[in-house]
Backbone bond lengths (Angstrom), bond angles and torsions (degrees), N, CA, C in turn:
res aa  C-N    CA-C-N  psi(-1)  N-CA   C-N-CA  omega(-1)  CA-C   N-CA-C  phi
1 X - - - 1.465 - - 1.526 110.81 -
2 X 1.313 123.76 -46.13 1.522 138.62 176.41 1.689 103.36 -44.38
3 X 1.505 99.91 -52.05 1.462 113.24 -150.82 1.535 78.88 -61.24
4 X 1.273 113.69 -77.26 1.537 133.27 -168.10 1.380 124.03 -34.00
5 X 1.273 112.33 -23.68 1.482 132.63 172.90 1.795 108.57 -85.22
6 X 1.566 98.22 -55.93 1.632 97.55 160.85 1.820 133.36 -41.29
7 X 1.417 106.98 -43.85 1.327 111.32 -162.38 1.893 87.13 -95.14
8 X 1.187 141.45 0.27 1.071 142.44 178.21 1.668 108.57 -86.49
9 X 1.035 109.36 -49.44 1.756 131.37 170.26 1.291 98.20 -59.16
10 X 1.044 144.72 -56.82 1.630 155.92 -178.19 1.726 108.24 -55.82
11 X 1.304 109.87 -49.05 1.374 111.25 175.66 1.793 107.22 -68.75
12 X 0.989 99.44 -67.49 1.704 106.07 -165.61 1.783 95.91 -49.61
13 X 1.850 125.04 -49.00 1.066 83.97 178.97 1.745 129.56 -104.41
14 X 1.320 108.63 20.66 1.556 105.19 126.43 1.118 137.50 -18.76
15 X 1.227 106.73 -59.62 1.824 128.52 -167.95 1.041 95.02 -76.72
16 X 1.435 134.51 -74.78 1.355 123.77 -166.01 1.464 104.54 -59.75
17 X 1.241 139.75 -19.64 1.380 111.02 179.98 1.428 111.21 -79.28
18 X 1.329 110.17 -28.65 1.429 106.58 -175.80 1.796 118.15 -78.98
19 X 0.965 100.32 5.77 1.397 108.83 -179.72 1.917 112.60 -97.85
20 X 1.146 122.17 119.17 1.122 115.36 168.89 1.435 127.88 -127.92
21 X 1.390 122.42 119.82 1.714 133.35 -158.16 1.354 96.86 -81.69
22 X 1.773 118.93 149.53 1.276 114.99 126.33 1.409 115.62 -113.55
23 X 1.695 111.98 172.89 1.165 127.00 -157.58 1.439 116.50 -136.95
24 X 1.629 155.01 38.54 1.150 133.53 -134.31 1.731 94.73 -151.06
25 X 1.406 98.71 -162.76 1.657 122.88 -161.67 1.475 99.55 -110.65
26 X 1.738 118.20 164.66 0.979 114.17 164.71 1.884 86.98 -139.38
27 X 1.430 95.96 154.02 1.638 115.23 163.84 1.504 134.23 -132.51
28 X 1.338 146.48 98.71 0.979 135.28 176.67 1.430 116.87 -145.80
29 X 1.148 115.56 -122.05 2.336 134.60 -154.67 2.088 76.72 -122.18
30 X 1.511 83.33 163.10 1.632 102.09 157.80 1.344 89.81 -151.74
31 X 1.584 124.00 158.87 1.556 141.36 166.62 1.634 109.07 -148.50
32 X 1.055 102.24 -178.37 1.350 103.95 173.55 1.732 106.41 -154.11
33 X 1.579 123.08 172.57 1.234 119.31 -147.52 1.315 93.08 -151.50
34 X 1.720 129.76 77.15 1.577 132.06 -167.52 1.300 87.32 -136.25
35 X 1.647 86.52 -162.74 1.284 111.15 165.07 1.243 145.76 -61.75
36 X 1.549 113.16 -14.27 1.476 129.18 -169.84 1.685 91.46 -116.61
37 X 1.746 130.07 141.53 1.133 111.23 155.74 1.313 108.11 98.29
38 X 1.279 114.37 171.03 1.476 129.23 -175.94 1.440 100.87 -71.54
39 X 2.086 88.80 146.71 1.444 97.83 -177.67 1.126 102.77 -111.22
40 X 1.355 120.67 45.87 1.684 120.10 -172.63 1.508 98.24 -99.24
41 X 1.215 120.73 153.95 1.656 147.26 178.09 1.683 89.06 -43.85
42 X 1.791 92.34 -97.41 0.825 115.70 -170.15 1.891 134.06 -76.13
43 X 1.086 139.78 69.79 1.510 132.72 -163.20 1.216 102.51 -143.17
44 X 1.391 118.93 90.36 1.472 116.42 147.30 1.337 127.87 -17.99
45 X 1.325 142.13 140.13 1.149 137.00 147.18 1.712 120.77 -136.72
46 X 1.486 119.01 6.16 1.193 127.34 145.00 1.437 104.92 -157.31
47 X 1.269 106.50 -163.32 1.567 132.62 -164.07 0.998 116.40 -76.65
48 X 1.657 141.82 137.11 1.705 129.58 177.74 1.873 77.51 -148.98
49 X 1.779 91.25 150.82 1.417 108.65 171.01 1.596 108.00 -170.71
50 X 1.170 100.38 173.02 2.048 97.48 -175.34 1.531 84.72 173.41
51 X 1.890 88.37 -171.50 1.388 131.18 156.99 1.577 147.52 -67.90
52 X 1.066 143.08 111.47 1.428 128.06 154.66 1.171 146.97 -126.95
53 X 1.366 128.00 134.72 1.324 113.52 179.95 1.514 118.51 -99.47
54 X 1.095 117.22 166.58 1.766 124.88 156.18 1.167 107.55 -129.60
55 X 1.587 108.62 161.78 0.981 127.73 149.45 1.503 128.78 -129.27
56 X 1.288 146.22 75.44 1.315 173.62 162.41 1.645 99.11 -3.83
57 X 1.328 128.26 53.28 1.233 123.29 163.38 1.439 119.12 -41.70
58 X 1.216 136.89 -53.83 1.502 150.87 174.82 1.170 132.06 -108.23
59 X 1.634 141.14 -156.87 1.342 139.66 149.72 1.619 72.98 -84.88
60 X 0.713 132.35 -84.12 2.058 120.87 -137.97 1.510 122.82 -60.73
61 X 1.456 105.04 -30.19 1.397 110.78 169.56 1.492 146.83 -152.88
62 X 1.170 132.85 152.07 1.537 120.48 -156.96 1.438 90.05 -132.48
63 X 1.580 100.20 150.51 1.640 117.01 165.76 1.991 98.20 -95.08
64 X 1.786 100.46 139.53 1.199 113.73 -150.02 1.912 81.84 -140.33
65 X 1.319 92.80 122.99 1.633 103.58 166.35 2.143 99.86 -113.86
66 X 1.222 116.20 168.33 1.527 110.11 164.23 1.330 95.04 -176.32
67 X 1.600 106.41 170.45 1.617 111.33 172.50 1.376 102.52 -162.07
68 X 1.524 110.87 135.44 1.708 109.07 -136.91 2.037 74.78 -163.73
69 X 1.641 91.53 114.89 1.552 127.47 154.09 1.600 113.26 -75.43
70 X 1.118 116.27 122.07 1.603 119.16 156.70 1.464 111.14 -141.60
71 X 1.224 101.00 171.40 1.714 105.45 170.24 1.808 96.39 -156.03
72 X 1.639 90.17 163.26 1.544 107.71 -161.98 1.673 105.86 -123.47
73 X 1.038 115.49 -158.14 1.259 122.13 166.31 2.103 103.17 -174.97
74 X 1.298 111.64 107.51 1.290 99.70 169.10 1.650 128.96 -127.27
75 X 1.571 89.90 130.08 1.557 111.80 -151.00 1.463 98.46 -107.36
76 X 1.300 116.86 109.56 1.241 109.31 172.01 1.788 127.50 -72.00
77 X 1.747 104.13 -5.41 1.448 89.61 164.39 1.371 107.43 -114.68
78 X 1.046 109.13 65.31 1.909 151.32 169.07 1.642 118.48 -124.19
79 X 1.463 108.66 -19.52 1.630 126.38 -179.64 0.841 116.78 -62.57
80 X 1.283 138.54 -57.09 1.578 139.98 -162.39 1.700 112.62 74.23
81 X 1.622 100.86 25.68 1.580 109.13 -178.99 1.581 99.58 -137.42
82 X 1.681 106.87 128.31 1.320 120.00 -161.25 1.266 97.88 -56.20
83 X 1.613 123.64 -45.26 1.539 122.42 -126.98 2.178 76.71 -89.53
84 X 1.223 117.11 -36.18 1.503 103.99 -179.02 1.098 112.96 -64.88
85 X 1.511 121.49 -50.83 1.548 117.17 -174.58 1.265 121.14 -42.19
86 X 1.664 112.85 -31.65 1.792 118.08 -177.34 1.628 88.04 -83.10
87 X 1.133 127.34 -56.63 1.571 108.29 -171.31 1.628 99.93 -59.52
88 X 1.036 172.11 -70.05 0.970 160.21 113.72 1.945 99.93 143.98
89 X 1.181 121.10 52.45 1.074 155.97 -171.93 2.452 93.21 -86.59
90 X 1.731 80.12 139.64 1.215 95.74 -173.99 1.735 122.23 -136.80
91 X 1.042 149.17 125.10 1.314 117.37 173.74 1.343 111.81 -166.88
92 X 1.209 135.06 141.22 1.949 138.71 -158.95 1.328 99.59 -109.72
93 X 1.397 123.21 131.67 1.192 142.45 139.90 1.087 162.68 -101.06
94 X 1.659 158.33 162.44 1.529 125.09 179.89 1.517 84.20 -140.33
95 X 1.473 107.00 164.46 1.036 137.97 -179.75 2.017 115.17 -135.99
96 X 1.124 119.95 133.77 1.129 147.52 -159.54 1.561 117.54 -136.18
97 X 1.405 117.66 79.66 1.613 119.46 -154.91 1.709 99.76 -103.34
98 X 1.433 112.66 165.34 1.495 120.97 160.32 0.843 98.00 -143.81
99 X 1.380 137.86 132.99 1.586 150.44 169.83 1.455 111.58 -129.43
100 X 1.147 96.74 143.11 1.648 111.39 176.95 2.077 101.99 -141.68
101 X 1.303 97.42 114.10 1.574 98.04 158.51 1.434 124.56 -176.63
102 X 1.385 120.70 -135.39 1.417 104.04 -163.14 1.898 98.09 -136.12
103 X 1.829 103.95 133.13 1.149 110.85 -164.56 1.961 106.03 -109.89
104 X 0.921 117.36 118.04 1.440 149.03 -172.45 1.899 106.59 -81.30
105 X 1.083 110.77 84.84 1.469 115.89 142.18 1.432 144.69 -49.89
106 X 1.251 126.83 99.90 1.351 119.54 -161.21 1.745 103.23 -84.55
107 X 1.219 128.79 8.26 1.596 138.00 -176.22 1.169 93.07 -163.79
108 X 1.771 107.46 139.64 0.904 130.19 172.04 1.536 138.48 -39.71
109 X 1.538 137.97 75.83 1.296 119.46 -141.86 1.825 109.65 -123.91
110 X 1.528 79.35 103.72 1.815 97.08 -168.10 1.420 111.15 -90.16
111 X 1.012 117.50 124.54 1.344 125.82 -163.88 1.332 106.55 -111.68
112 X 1.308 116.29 -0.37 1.661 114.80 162.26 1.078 131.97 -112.47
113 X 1.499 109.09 28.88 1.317 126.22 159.36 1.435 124.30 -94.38
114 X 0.706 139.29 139.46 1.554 136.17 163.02 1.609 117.73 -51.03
115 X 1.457 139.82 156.16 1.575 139.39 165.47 1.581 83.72 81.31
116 X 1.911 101.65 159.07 1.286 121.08 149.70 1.515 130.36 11.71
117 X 1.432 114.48 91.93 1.740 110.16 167.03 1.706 90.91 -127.19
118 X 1.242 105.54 133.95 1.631 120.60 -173.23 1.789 105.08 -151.21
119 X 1.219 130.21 140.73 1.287 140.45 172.19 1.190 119.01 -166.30
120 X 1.608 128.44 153.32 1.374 118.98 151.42 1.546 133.73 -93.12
121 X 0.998 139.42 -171.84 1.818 123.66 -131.74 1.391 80.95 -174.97
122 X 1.581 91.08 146.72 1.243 119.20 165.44 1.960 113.04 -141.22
123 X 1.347 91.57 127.35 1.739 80.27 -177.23 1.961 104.36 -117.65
124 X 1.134 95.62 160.22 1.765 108.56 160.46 1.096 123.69 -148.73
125 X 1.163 129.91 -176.03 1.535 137.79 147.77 1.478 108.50 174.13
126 X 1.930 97.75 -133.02 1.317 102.58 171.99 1.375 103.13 -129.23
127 X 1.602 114.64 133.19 1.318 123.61 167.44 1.740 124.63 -98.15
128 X 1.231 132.51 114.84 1.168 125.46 129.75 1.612 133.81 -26.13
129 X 1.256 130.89 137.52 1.538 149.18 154.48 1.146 143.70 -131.27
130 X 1.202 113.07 119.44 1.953 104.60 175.14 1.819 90.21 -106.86
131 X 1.586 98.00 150.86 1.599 124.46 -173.56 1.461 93.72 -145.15
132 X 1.504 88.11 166.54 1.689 104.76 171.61 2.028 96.50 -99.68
133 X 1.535 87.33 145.87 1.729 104.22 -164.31 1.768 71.97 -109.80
134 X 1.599 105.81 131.41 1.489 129.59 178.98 1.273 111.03 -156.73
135 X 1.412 112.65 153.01 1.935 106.10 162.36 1.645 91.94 -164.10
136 X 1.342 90.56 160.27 1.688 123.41 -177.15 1.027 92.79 -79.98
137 X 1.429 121.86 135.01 1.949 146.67 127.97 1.161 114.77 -112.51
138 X 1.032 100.49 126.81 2.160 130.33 -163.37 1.442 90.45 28.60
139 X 1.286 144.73 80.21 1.362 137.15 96.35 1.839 81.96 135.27
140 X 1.252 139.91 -23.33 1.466 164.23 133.18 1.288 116.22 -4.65
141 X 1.481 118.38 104.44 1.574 117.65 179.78 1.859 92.00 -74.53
142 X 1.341 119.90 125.48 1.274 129.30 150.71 1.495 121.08 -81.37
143 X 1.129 111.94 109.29 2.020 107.43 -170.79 1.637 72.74 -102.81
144 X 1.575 104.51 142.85 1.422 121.46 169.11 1.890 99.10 -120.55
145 X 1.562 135.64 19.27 0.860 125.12 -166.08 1.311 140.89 17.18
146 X 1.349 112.67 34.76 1.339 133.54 131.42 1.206 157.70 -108.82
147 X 2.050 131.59 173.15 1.387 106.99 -138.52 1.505 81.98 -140.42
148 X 1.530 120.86 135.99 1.500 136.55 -149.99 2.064 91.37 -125.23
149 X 1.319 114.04 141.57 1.736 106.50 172.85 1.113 87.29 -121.67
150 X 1.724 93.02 151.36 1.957 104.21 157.18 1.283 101.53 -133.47
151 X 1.890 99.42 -147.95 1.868 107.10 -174.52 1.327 78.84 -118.79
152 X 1.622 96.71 163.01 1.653 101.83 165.18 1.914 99.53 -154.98
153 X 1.070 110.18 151.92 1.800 121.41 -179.10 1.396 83.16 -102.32
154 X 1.967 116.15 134.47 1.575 135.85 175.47 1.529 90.89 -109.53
155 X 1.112 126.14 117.21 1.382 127.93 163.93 1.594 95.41 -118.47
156 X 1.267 93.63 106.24 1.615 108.91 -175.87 2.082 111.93 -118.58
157 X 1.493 94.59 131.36 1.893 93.53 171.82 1.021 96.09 -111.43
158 X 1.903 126.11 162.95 0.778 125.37 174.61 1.414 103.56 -165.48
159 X 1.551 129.38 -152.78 1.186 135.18 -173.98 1.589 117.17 -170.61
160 X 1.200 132.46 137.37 1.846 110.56 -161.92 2.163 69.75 -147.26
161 X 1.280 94.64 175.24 1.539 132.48 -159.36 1.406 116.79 -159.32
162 X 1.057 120.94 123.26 1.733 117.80 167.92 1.443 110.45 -74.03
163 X 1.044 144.41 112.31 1.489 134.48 175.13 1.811 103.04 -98.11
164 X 1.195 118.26 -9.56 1.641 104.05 170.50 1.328 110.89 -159.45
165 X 1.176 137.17 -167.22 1.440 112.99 177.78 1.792 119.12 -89.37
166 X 1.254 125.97 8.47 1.326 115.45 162.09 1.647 102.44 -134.05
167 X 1.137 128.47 18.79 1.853 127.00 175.95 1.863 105.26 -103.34
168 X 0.852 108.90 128.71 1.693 99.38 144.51 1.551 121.94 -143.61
169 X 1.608 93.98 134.52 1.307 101.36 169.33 1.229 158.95 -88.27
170 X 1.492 147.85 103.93 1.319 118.95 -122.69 1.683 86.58 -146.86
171 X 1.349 108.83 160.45 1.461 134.15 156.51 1.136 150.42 -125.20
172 X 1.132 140.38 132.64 1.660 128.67 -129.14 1.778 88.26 -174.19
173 X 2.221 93.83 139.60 0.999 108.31 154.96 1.376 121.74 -139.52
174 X 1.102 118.60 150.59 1.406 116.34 -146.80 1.606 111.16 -134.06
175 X 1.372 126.66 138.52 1.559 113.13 175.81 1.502 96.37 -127.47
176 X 1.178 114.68 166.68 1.322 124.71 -173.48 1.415 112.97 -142.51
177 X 1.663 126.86 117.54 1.357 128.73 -143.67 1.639 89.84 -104.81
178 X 1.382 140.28 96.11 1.011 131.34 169.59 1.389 125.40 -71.36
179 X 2.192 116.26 166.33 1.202 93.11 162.44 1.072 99.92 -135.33
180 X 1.507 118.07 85.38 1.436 136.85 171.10 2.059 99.35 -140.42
181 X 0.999 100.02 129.59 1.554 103.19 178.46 1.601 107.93 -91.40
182 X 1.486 114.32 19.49 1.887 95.07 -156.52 1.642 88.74 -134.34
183 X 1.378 126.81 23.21 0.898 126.37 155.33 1.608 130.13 -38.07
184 X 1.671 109.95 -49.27 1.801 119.07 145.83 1.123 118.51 -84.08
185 X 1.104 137.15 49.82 1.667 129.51 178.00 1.449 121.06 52.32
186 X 1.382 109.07 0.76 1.480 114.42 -175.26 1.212 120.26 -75.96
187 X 1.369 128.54 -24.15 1.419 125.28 -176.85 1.393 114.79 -127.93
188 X 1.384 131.70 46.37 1.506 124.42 -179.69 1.197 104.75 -51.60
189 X 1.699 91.91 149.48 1.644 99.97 179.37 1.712 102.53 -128.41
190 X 1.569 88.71 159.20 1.852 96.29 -149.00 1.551 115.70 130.98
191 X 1.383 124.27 112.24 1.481 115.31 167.79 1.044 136.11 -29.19
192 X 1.649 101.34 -20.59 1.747 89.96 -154.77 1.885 90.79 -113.31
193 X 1.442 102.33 22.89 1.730 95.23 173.18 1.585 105.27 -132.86
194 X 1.398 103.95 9.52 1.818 116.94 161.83 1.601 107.84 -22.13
195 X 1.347 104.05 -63.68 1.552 107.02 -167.37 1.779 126.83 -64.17
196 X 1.317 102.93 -31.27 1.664 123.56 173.71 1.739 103.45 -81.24
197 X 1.263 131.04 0.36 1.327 120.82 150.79 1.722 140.78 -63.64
198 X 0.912 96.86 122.40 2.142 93.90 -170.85 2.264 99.48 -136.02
199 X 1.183 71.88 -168.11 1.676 68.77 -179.90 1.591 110.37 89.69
200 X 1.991 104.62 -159.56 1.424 114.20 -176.45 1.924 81.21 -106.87
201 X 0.968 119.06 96.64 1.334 94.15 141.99 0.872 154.18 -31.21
202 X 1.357 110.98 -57.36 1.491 115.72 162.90 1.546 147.47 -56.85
203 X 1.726 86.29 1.71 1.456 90.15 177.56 1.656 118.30 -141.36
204 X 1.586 99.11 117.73 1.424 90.01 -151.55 2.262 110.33 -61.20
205 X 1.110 95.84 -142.10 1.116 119.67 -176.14 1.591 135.29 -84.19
206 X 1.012 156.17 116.52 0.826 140.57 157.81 1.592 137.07 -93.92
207 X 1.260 141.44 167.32 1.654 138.16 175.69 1.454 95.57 -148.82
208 X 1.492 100.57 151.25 1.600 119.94 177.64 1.644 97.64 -136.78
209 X 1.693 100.68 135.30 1.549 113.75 151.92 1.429 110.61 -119.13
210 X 1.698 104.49 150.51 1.240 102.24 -161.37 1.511 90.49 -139.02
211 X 0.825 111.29 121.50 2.151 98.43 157.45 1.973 99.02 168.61
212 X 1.272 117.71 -141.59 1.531 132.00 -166.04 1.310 130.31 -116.08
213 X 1.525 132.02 118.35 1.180 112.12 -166.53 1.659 99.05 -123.98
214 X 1.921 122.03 148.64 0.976 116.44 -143.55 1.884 78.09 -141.19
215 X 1.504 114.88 124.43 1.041 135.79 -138.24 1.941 99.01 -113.55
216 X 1.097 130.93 156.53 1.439 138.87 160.95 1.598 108.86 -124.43
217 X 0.747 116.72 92.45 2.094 127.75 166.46 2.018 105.42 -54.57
218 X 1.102 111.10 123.74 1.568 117.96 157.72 1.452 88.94 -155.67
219 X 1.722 69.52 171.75 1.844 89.76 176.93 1.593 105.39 96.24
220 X 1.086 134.49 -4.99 1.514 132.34 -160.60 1.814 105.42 -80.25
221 X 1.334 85.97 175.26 1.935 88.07 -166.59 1.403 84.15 -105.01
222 X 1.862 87.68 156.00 1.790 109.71 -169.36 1.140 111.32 -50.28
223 X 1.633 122.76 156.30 1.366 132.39 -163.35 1.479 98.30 -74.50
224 X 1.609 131.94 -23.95 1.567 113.30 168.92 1.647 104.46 -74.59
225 X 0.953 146.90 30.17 1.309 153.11 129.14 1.187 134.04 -60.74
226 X 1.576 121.21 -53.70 1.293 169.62 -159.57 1.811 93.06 -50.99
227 X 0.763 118.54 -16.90 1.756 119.32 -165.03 1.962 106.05 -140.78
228 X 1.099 101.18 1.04 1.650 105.40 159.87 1.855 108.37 -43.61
């Protein structure tokens, strides 16, 4: 029974040593990529920030939960497209995400070593969203002060850095392929907003966050480890 209790204690904390968390913030831009507004990738037009965790299953990859506030603003005489600038259509949004998925190391990135661990990253999964549900009549942002969720795929690149032995610093941009088209007020859905539809219908929406996320490391295996 002793023995059995011993080699049980031995396994589990195995595990926890070999396991190493992160814990940190992210800060940057949010935009979005519809019908209203610039069709550029990348363009901030307000503020997005949140949470994230990891969990460092391997050198190559970690399961990654986060939840990350932004808001936008899209101005179509911000486009750099004639036919928007004359429609000249305007309208603010926020976004409210939860993601959970799995983050991909392209180099080996051991975090229980001592000196230099640096790589670039690729993350996905599945995201949650709450938005504000809005639409245009004759040229008229309608705010109905309410807030509509969908799904969205985060296909995010990025790049992280150890800057000390428990921080890392990293940068990442990220788009998120929604399937809600009314992200600009352009496509409410519902019979009775048939008529206030314009745009591609057919193609929903997209949003991008872009900026830096600044990491806390625990959990690492003992420093006579540290040089394995």
């Amino acid at each position: 029974m002793r023995i059995s209790i011993a080699v049980l204690f031995l396994l589990l904390t195995g595990l926890v040593r070999a396991q190493t968390y992160e814990v940190g913030v992210f800060g940057g831009g949010a935009n979005n990529i519809g019908d209203v507004g610039s069709t550029s990738y990348i363009a901030p037009s307000g503020p997005a920030f949140g949470a994230l965790f990891k969990w460092n299953k391997s050198k190559r990859y970690a399961w990654r939960g986060h939840v990350i506030y932004g808001s936008f603003t899209a101005d179509d005489a911000k486009s750099g497209m004639s036919s928007r600038e004359q429609r000249g259509l305007s309208m603010d949004n926020s976004v409210m995400e939860f993601s959970a998925g799995l983050e991909f190391n392209f180099v080996e990135y051991n975090l229980h070593k001592l000196g230099p661990a640096f790589t670039p990253y690729l993350y996905t999964g599945l995201t949650y969203f709450r938005y504000d549900f809005n639409y245009f009549d004759a040229g008229t942002l309608i705010d109905l002060n309410q807030r509509d969720g969908s799904m969205a795929i985060p296909m995010i690149v990025g790049a992280k850095f150890r800057i000390s032995q428990y921080f890392i610093l990293g940068a990442e941009i990220g788009a998120r392929y929604t399937f809600t088209d009314n992200l600009d007020a352009s496509n409410p859905e519902g019979t009775i907003y048939e008529d206030f539809r314009f745009g591609n219908v057919f193609s929903d929406d997209w949003y991008v966050f872009s900026g830096i996320t600044l990491t806390y490391t625990f959990g690492r295996k003992p420093c006579q480890d540290c040089f394995e």
